[in-house]
N, C-alpha and C positions, 0 to 999 in steps of 0.2 A: 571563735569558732565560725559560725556562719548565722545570717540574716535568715529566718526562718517567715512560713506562709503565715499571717495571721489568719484565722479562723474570722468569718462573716457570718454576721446577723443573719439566722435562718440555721445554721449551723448545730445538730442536736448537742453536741456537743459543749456547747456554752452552756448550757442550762444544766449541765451532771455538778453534783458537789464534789469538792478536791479530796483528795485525801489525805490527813496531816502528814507533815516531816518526823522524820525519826531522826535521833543524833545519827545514827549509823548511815545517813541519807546523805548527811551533808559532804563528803566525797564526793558521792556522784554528782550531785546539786550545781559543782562551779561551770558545768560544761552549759547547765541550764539558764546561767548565769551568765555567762558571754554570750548565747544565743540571745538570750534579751535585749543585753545591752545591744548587740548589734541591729538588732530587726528594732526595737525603739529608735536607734539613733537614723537608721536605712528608711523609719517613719518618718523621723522628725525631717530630714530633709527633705521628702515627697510631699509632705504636706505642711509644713511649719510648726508643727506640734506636737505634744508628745513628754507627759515629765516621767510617767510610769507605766508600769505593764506587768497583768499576773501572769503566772506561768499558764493557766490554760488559753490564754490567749492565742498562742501558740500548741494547743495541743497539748500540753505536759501537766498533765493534773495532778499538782501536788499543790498543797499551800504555800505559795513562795509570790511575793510581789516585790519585782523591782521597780527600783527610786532614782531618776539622776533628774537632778535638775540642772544641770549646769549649761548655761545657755536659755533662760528661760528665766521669765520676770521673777518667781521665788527662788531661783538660785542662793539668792544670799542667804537664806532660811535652813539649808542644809548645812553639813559638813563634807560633800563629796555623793558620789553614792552607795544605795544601801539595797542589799538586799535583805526582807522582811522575810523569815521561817517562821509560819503558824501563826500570823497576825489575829490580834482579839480585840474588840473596843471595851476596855470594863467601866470606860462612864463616856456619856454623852449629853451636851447641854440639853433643857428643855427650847432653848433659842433654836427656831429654824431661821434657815436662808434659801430662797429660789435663784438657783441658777440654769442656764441655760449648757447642758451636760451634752460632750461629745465622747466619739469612742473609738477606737482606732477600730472596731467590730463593723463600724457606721459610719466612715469617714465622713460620708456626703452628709450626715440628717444628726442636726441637733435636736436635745430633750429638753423641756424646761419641768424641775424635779426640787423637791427641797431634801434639804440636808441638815445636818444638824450644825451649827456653827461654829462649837468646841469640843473637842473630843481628847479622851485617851487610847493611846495605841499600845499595848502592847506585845514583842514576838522577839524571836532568836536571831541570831547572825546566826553568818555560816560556823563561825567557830562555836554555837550553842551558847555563847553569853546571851542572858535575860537583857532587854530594852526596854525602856518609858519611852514613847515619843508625844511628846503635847503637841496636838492640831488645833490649828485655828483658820476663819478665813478659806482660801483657796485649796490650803495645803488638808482641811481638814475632809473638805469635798473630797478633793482629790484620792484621799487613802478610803471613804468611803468607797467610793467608787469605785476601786481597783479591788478591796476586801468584799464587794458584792461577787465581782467574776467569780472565788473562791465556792463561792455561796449556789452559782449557776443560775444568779439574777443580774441581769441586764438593766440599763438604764431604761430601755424603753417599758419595760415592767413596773417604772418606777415615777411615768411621767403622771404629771397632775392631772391631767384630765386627756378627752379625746384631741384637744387642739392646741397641746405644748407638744407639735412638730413641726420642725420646720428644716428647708433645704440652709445645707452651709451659705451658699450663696445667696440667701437673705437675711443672712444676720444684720443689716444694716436695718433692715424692717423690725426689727424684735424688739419690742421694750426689755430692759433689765428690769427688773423687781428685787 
């Protein structure tokens, strides 16, 4: 289809909660579907980054987050990509991990935020089959993180304190944690 505008930090819009998918939805859903993929992958080369993207990201408020990592250090960790209908966590470790969280909404400004460090995901494809997907690590950040947009919580809502922010182009300054 076509690379669509992401929606920017300040945006009321980020902050509204999605509405879930209906089997009946998933028809119209594919179009939303290749607008993702292309405005993530029209990301990934603008800026080098980029493994996922929820549909409000772009305006489209439904519970749907797309997944491709291909081209990207956890590429091996998939099987292709995926799109997530009505993602849920129904367990999360008591382990957190601080990382250093960016956002296609905030390209310029990283967050430093914890997250939990294993998780279960589960949600529908487009054909309405049930999924598990085990997260761990990166990948498990990473679906928190896109399952908040759903939620109309941002990363920067979620930073640790007044002073986990910082411009991209000081990352070389940040300690990891």
């Amino acid at each position: 289809m076509a690379e669509r505008e992401i929606l920017l930090l300040g945006n009321p819009r980020l902050y509204q909660d999605c509405r879930p998918v209906t089997r009946t939805d998933c028809a119209d859903l594919a179009a939303i579907v290749e607008d993702l993929h292309d405005t993530l992958l029209a990301f990934r080369r603008r800026w080098g980054a980029g493994r996922a993207i929820a549909a409000p990201q772009i305006g489209a408020m439904v519970r749907l987050v797309y997944v491709y990592l291909e081209g990207t250090p956890s590429a091996h960790l998939a099987d292709g990509p995926r799109a997530l209908l009505n993602p849920v966590f129904t367990w999360r470790s008591d382990q957190l991990m601080t990382v250093w969280d960016d956002c296609m909404c905030f390209p310029e400004l990283l967050v430093r935020v914890q997250r939990h460090r294993v998780c279960r995901l589960e949600y529908r494809d487009l054909d309405w089959h049930p999924h598990v997907w085990e997260l761990e690590g990166d990948l498990s950040e990473l679906l928190q993180h896109e399952c908040d947009h759903l939620d109309g919580v941002l990363a920067v809502s979620r930073a640790m304190d007044g002073r986990s922010f910082a411009l991209r182009s000081q990352r070389h300054l940040l300690e990891e944690k």
